[in-house]
PDB file as gemmi writes it, atoms N, CA and C in Angstrom:
CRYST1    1.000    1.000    1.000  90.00  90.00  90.00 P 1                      
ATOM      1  N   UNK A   1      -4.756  11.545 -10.107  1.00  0.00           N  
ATOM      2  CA  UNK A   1      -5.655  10.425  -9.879  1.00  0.00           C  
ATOM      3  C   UNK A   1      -6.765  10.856  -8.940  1.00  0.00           C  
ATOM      4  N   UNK A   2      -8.062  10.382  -9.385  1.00  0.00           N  
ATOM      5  CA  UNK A   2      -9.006  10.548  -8.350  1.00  0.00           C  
ATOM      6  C   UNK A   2     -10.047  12.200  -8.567  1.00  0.00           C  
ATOM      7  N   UNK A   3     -10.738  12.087  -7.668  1.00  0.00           N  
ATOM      8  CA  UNK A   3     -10.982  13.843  -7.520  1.00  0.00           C  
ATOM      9  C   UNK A   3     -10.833  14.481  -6.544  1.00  0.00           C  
ATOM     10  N   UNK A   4     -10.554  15.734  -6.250  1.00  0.00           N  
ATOM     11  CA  UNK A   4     -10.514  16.682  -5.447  1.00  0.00           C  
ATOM     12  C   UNK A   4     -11.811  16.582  -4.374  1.00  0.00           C  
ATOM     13  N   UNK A   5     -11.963  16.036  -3.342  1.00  0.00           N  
ATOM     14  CA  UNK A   5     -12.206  15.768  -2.259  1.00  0.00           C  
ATOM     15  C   UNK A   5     -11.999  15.378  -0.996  1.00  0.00           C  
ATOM     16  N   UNK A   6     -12.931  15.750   0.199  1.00  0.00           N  
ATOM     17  CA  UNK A   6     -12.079  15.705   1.686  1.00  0.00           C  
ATOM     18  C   UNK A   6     -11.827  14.305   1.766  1.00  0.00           C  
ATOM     19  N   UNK A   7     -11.142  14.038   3.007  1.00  0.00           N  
ATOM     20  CA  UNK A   7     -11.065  12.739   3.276  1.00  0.00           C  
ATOM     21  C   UNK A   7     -11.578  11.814   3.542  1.00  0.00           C  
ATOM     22  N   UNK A   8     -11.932  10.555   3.325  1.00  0.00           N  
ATOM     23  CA  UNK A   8     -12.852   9.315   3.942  1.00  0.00           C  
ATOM     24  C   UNK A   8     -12.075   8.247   2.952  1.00  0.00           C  
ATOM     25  N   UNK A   9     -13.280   6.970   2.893  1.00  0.00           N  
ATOM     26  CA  UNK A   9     -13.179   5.888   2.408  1.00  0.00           C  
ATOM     27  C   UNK A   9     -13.397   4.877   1.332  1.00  0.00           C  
ATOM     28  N   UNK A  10     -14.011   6.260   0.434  1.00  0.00           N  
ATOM     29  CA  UNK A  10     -14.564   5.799  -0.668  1.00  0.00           C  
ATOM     30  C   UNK A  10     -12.763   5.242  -1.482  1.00  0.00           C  
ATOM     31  N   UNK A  11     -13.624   4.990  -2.949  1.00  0.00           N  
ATOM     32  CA  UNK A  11     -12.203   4.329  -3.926  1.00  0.00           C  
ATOM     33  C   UNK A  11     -11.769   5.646  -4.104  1.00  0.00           C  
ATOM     34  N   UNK A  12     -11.877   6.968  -4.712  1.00  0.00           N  
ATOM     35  CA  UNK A  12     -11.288   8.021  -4.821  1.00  0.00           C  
ATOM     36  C   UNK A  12     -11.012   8.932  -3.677  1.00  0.00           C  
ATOM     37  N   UNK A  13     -11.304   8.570  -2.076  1.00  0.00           N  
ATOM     38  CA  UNK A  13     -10.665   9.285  -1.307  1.00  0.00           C  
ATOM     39  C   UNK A  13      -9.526   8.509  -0.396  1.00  0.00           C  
ATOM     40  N   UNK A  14      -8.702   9.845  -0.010  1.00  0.00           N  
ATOM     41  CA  UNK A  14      -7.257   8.524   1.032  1.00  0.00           C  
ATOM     42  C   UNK A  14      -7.964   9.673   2.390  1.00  0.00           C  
ATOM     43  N   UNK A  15      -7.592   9.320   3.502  1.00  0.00           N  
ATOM     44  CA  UNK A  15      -7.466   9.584   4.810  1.00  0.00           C  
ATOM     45  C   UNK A  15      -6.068   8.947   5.686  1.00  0.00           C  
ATOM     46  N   UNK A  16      -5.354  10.239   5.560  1.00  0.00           N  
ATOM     47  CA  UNK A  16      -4.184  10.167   6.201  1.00  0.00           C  
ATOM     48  C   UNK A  16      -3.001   9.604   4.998  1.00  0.00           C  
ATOM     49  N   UNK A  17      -2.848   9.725   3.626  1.00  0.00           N  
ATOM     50  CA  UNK A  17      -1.861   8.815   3.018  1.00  0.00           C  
ATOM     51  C   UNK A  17      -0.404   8.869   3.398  1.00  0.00           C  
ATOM     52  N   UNK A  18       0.215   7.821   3.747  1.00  0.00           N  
ATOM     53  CA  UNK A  18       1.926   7.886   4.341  1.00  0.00           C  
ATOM     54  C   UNK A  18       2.994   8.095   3.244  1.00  0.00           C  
ATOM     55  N   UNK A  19       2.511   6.918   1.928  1.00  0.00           N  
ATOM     56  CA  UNK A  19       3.613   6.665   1.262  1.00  0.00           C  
ATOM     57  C   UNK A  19       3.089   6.493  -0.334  1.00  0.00           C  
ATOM     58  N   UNK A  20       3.645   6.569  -1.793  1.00  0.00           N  
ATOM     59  CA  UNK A  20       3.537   6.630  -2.840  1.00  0.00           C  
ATOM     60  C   UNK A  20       4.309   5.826  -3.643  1.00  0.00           C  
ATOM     61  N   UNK A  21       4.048   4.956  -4.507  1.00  0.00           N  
ATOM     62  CA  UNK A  21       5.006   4.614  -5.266  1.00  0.00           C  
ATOM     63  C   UNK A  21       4.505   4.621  -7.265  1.00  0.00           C  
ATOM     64  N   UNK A  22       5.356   5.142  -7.672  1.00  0.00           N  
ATOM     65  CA  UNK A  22       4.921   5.553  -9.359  1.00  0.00           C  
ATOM     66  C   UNK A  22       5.780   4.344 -10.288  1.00  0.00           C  
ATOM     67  N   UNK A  23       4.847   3.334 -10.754  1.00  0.00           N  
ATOM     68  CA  UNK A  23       5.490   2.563 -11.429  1.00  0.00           C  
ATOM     69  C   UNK A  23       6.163   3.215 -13.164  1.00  0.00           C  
ATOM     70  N   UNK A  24       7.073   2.102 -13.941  1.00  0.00           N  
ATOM     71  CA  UNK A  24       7.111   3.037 -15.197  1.00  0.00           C  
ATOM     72  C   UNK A  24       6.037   3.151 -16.134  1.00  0.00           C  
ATOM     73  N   UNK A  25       4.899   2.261 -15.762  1.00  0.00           N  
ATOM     74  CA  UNK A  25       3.816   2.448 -16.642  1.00  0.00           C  
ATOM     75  C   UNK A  25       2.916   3.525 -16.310  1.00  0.00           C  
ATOM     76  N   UNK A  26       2.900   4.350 -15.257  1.00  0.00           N  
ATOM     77  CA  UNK A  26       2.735   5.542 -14.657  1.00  0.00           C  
ATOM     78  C   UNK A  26       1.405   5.077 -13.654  1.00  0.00           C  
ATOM     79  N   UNK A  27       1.309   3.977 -13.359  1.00  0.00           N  
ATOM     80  CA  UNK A  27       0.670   3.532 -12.175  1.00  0.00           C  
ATOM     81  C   UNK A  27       0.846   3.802 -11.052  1.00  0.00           C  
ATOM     82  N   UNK A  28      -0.308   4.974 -10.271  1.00  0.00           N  
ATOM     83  CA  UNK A  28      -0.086   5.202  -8.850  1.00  0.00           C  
ATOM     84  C   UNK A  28      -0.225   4.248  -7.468  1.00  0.00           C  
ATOM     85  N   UNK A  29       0.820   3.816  -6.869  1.00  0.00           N  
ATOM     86  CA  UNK A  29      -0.251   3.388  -5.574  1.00  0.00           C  
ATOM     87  C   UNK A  29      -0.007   3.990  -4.498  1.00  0.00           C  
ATOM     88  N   UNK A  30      -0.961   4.205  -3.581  1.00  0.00           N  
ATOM     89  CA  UNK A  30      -0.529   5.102  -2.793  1.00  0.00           C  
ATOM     90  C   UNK A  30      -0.823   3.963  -1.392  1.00  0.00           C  
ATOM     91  N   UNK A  31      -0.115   3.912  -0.294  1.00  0.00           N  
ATOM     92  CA  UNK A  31      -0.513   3.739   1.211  1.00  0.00           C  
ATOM     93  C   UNK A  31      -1.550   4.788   1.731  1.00  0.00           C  
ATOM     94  N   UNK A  32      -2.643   4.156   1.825  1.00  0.00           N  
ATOM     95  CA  UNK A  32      -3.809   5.098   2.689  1.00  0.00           C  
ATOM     96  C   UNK A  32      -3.892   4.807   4.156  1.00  0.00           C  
ATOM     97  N   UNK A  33      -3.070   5.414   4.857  1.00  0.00           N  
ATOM     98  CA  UNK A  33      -2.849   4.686   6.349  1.00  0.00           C  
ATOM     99  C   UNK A  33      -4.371   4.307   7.163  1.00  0.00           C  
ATOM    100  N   UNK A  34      -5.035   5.627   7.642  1.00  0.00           N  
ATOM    101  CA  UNK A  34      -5.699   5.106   8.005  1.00  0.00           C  
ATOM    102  C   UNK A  34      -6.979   4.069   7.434  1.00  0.00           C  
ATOM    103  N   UNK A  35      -7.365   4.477   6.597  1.00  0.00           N  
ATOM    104  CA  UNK A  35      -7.944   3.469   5.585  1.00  0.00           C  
ATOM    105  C   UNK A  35      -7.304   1.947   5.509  1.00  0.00           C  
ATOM    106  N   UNK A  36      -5.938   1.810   6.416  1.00  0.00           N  
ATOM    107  CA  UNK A  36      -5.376   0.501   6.413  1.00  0.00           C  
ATOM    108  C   UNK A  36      -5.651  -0.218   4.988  1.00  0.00           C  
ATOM    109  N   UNK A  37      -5.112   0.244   3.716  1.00  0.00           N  
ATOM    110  CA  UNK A  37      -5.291  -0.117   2.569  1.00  0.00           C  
ATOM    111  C   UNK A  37      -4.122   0.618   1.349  1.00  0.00           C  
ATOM    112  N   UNK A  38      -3.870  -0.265   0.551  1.00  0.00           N  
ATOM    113  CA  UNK A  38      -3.271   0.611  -0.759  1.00  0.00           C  
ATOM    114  C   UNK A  38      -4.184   0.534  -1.917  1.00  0.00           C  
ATOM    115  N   UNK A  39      -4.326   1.465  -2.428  1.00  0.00           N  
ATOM    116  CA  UNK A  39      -4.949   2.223  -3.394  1.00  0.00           C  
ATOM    117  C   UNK A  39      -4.054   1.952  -4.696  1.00  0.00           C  
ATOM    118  N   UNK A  40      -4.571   1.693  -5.822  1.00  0.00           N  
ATOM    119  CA  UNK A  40      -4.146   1.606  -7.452  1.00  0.00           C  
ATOM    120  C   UNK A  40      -4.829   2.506  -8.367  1.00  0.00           C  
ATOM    121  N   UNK A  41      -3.894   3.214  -8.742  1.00  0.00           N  
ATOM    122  CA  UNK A  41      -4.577   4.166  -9.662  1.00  0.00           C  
ATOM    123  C   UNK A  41      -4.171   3.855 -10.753  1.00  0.00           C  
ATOM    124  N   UNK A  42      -4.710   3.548 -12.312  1.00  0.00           N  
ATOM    125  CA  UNK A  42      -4.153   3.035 -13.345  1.00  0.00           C  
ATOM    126  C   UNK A  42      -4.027   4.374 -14.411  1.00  0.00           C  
ATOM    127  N   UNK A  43      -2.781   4.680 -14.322  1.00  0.00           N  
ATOM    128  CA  UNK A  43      -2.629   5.541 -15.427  1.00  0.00           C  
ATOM    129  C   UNK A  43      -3.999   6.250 -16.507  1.00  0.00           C  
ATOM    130  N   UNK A  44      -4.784   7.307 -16.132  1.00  0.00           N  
ATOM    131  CA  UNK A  44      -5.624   7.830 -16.984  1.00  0.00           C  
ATOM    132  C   UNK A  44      -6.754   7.509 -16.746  1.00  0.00           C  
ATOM    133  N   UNK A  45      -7.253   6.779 -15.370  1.00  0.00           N  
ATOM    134  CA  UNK A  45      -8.341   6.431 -14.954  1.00  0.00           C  
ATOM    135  C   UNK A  45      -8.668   7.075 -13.581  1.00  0.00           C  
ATOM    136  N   UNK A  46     -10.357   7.282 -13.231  1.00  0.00           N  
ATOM    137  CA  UNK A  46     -10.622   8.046 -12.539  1.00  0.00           C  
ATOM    138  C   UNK A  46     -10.598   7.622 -11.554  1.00  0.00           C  
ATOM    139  N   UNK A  47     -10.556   6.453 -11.046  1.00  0.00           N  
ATOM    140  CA  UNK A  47     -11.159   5.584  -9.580  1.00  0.00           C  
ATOM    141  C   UNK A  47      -9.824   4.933  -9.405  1.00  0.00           C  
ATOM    142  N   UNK A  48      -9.280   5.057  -8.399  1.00  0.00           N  
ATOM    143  CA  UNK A  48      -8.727   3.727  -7.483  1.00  0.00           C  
ATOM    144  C   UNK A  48      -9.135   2.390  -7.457  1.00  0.00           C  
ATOM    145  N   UNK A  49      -8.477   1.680  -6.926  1.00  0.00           N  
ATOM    146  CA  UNK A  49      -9.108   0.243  -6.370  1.00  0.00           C  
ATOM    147  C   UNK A  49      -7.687  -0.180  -5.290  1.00  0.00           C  
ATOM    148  N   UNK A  50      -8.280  -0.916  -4.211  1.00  0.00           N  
ATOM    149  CA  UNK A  50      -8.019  -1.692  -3.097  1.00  0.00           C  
ATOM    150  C   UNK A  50      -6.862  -2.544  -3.864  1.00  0.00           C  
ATOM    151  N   UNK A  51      -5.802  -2.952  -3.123  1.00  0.00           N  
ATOM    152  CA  UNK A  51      -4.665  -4.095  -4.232  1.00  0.00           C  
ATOM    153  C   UNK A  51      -3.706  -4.582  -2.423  1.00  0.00           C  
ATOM    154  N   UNK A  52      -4.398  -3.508  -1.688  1.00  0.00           N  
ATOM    155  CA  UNK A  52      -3.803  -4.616  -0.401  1.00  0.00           C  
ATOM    156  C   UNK A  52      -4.550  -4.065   0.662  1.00  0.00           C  
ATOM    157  N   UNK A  53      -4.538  -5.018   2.133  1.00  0.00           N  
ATOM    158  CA  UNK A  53      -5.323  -4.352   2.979  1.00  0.00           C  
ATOM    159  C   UNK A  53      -6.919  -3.688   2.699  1.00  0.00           C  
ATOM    160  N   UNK A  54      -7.218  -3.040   3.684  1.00  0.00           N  
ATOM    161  CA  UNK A  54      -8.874  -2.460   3.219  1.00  0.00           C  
ATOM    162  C   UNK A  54      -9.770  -3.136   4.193  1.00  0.00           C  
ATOM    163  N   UNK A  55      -9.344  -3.682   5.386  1.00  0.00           N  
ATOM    164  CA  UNK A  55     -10.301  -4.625   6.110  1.00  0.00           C  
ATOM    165  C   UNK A  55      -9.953  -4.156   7.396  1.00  0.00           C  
ATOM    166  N   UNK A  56     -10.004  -3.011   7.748  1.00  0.00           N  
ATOM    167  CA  UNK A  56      -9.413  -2.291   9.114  1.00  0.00           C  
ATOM    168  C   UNK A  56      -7.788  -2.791   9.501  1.00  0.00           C  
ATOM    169  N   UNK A  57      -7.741  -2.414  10.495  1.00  0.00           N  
ATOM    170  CA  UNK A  57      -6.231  -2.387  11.449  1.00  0.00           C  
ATOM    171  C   UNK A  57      -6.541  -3.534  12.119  1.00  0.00           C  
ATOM    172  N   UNK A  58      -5.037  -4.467  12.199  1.00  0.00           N  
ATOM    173  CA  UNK A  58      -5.084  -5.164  12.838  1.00  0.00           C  
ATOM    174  C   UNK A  58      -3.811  -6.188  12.714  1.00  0.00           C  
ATOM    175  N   UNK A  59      -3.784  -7.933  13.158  1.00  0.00           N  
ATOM    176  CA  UNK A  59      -2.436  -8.345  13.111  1.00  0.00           C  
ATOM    177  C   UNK A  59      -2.724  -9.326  12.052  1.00  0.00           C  
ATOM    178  N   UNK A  60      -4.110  -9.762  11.741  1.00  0.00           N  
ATOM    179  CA  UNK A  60      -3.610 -10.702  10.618  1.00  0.00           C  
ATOM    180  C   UNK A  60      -3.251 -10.732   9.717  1.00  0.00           C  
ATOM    181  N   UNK A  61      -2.973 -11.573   8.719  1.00  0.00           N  
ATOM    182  CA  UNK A  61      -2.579 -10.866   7.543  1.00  0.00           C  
ATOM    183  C   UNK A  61      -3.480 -10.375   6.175  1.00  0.00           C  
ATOM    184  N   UNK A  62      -4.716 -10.091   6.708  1.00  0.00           N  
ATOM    185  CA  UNK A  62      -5.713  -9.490   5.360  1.00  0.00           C  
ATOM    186  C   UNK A  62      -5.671  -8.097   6.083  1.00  0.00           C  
ATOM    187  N   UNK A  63      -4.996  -7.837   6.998  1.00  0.00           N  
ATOM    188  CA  UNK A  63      -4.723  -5.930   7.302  1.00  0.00           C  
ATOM    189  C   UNK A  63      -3.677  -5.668   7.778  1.00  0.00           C  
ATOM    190  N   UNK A  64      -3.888  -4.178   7.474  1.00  0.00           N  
ATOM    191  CA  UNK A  64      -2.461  -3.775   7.979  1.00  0.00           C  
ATOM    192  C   UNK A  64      -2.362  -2.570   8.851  1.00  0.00           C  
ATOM    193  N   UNK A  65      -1.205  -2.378   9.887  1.00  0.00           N  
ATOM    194  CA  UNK A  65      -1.796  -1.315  10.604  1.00  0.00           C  
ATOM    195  C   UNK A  65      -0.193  -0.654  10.945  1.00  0.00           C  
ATOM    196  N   UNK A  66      -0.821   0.508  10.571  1.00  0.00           N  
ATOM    197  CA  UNK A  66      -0.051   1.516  10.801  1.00  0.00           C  
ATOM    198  C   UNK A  66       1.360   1.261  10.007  1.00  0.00           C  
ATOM    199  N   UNK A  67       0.998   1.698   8.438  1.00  0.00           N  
ATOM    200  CA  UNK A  67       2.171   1.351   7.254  1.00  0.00           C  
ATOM    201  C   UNK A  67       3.139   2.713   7.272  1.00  0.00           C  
ATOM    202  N   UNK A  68       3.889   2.097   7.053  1.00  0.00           N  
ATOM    203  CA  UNK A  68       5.115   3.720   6.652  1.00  0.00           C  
ATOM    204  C   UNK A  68       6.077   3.556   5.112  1.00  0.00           C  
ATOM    205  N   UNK A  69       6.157   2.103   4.835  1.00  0.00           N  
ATOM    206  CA  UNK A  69       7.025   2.278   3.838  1.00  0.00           C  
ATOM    207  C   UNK A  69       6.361   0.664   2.498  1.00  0.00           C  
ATOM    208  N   UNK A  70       6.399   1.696   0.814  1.00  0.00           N  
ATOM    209  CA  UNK A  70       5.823   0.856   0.353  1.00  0.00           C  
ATOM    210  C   UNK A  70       6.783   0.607  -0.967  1.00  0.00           C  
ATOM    211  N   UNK A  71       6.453  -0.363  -1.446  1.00  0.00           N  
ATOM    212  CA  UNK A  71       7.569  -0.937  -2.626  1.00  0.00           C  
ATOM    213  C   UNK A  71       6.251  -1.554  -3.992  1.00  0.00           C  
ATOM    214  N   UNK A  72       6.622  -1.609  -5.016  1.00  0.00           N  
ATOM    215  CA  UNK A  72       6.043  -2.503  -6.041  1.00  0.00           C  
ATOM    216  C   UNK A  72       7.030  -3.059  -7.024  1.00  0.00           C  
ATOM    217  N   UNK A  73       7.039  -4.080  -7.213  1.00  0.00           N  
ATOM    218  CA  UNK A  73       8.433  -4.775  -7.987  1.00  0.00           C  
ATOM    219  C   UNK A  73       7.653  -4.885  -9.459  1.00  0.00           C  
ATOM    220  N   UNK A  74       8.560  -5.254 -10.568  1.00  0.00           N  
ATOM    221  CA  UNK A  74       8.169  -4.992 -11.796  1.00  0.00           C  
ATOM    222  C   UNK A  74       7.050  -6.026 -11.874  1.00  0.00           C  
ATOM    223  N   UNK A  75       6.514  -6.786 -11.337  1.00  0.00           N  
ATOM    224  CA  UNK A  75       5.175  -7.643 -11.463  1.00  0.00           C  
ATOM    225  C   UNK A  75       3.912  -7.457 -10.804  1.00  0.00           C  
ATOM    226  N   UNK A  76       4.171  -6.585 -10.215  1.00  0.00           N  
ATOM    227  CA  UNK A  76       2.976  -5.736  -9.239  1.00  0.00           C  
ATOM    228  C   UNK A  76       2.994  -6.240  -8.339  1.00  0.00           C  
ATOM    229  N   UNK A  77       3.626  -6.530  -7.694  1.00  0.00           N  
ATOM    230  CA  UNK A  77       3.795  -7.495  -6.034  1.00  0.00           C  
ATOM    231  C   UNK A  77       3.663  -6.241  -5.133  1.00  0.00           C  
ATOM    232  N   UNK A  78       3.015  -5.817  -4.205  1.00  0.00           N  
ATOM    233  CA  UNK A  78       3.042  -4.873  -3.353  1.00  0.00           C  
ATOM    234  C   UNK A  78       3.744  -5.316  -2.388  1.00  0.00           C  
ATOM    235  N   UNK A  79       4.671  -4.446  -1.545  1.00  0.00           N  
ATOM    236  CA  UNK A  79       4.930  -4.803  -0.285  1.00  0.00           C  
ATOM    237  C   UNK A  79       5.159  -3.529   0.825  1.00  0.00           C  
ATOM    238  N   UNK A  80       4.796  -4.364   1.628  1.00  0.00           N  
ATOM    239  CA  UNK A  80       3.869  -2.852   3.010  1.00  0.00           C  
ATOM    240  C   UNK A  80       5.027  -2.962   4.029  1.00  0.00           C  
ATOM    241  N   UNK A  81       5.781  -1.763   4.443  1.00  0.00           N  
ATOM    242  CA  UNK A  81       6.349  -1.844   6.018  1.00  0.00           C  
ATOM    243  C   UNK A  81       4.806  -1.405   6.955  1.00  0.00           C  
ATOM    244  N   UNK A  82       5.241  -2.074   7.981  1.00  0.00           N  
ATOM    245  CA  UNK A  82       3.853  -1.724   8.926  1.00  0.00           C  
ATOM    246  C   UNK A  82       4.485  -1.451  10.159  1.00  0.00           C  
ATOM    247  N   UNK A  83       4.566  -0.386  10.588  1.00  0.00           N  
ATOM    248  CA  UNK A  83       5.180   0.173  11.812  1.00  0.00           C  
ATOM    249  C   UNK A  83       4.593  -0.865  12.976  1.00  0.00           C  
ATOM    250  N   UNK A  84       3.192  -0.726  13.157  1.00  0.00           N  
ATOM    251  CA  UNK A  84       2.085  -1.084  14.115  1.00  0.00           C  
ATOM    252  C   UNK A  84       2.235  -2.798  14.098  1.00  0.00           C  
ATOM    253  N   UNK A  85       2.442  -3.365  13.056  1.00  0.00           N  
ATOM    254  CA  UNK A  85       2.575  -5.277  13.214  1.00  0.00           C  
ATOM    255  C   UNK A  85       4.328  -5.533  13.254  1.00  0.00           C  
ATOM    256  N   UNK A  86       5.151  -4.531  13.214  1.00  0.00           N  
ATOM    257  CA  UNK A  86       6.798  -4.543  12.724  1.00  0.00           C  
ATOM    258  C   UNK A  86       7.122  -5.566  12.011  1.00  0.00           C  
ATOM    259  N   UNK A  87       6.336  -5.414  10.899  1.00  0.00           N  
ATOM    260  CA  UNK A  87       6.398  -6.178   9.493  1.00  0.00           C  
ATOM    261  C   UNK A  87       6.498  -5.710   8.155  1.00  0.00           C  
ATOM    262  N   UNK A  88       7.388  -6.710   7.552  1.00  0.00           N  
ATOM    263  CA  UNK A  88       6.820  -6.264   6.604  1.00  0.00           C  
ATOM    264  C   UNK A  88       6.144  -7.461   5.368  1.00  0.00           C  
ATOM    265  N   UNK A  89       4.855  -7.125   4.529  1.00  0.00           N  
ATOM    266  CA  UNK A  89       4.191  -7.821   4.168  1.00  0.00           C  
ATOM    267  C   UNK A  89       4.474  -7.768   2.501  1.00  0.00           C  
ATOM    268  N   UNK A  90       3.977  -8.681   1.709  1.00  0.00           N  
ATOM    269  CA  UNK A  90       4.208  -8.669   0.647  1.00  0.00           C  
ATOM    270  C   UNK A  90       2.114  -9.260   0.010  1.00  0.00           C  
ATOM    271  N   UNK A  91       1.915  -8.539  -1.132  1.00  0.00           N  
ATOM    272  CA  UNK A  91       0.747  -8.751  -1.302  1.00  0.00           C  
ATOM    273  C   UNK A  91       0.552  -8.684  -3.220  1.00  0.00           C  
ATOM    274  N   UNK A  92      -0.076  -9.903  -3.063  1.00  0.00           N  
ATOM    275  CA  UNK A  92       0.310 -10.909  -4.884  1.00  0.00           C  
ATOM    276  C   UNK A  92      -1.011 -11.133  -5.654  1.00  0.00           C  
ATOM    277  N   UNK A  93      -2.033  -9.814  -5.553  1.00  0.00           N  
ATOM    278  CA  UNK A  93      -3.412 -10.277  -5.590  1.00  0.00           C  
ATOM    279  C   UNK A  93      -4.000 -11.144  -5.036  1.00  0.00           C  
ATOM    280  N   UNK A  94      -4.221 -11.209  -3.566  1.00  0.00           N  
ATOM    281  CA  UNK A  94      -4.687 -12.101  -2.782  1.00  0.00           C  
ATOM    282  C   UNK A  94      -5.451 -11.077  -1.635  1.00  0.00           C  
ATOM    283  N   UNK A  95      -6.468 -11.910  -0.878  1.00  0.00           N  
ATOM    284  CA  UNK A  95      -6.927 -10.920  -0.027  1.00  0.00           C  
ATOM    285  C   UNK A  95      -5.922 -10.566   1.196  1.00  0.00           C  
ATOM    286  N   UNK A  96      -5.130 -11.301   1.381  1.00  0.00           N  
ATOM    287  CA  UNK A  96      -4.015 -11.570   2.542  1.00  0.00           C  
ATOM    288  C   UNK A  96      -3.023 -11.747   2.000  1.00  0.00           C  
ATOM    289  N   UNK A  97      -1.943 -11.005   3.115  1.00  0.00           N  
ATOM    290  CA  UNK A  97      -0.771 -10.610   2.885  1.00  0.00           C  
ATOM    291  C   UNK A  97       0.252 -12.139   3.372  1.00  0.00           C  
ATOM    292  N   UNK A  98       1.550 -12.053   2.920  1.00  0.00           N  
ATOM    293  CA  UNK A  98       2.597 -12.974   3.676  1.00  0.00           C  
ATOM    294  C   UNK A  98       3.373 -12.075   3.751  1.00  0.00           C  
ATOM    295  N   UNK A  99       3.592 -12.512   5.282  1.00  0.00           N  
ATOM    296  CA  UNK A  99       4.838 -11.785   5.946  1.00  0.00           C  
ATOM    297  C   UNK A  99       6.211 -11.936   5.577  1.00  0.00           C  
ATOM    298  N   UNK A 100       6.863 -11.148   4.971  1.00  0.00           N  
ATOM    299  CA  UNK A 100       8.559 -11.145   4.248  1.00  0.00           C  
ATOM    300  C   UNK A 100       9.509 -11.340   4.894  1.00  0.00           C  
ATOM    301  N   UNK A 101       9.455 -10.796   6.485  1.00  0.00           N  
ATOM    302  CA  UNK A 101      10.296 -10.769   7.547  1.00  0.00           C  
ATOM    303  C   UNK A 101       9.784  -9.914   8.274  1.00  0.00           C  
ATOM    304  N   UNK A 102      10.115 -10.389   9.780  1.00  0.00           N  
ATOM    305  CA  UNK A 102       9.575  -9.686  10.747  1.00  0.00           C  
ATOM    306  C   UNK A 102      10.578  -9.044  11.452  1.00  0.00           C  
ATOM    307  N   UNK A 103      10.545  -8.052  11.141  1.00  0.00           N  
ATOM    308  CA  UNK A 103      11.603  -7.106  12.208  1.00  0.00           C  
ATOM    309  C   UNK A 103      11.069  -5.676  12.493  1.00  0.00           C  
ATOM    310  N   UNK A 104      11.840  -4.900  13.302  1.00  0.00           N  
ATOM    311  CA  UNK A 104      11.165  -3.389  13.837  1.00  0.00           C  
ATOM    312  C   UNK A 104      11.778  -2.637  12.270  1.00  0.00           C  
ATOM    313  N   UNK A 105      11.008  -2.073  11.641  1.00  0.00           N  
ATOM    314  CA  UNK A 105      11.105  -1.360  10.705  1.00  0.00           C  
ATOM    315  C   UNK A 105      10.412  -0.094  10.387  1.00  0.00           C  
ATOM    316  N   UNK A 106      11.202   1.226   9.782  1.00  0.00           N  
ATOM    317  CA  UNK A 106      10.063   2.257   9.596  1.00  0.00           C  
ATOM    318  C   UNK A 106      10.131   2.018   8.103  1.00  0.00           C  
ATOM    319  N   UNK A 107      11.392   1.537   7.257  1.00  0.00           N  
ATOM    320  CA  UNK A 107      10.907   2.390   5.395  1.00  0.00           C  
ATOM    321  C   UNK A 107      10.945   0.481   4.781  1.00  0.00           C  
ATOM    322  N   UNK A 108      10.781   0.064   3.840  1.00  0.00           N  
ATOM    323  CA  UNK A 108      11.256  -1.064   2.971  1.00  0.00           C  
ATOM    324  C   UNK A 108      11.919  -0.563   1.993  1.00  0.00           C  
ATOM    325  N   UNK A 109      13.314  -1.078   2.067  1.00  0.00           N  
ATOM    326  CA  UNK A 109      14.394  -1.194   1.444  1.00  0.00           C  
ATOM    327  C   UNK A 109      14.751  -2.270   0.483  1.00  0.00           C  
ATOM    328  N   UNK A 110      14.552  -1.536  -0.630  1.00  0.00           N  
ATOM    329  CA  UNK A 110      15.207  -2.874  -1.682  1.00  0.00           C  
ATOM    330  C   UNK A 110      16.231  -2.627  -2.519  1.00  0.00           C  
ATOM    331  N   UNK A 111      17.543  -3.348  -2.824  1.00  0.00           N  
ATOM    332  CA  UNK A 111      18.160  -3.127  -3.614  1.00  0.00           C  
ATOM    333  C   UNK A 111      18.411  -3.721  -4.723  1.00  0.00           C  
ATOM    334  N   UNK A 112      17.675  -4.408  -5.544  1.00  0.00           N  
ATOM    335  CA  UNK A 112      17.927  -4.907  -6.922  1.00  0.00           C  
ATOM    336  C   UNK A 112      16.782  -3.717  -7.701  1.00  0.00           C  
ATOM    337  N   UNK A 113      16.950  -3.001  -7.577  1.00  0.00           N  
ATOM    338  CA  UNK A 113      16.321  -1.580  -8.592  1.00  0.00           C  
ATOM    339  C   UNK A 113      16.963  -0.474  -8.057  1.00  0.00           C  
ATOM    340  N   UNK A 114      17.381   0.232  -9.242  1.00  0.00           N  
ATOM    341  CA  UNK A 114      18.466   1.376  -8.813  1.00  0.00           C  
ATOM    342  C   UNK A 114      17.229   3.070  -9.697  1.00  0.00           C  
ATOM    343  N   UNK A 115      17.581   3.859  -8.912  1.00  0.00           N  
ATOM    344  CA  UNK A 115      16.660   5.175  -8.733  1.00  0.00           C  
ATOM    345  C   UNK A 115      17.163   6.104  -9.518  1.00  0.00           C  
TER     346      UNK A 115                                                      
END                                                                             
């Protein structure tokens, strides 16, 4: 996904990425930490796009800061651990996130999908 370039903020670059998740339709998303954003890469396409976060670091819920662990459930629901808010967020095509539960967390753990 994307092209071979340094880091920044455009749709095809990450700066700093933490975490990855590969759906079965072979959809990338990746956690772009500092970019405080996740990235969607659609199977066979060149550009990314924004699907959570993207509005700097911070506590509300249209950002996210300092993510470590990411999930996508079979409907595209994103959901972000955020080291930095000790949350974790869930994000449903909306510009803002809802918080899932708040506890000190580094990974998101789910168990109704087996690996």
């Amino acid at each position: 996904a994307g092209y071979t370039t340094s880091g920044g903020s455009g749709f095809s670059q990450l700066y700093r990425p933490t975490a990855i998740f590969l759906d079965l339709n072979r959809t990338l998303y990746i956690l772009d930490n500092l970019n405080y954003r996740v990235q969607k890469w659609i199977y066979g396409q060149p550009l990314g796009f924004t699907v959570a976060g993207g509005r700097g670091s911070g506590t509300t819920l249209d950002k996210i800061s300092t993510g470590q662990g990411l999930f996508v459930d079979d409907q595209s629901i994103v959901y972000v651990s955020e080291i930095g808010n000790d949350r974790v967020t869930r994000w449903d095509n909306t510009i803002a996130g809802v918080i899932v539960n708040i506890i000190a967390t580094n990974v998101v753990y789910v168990t109704n999908r087996s690996f």
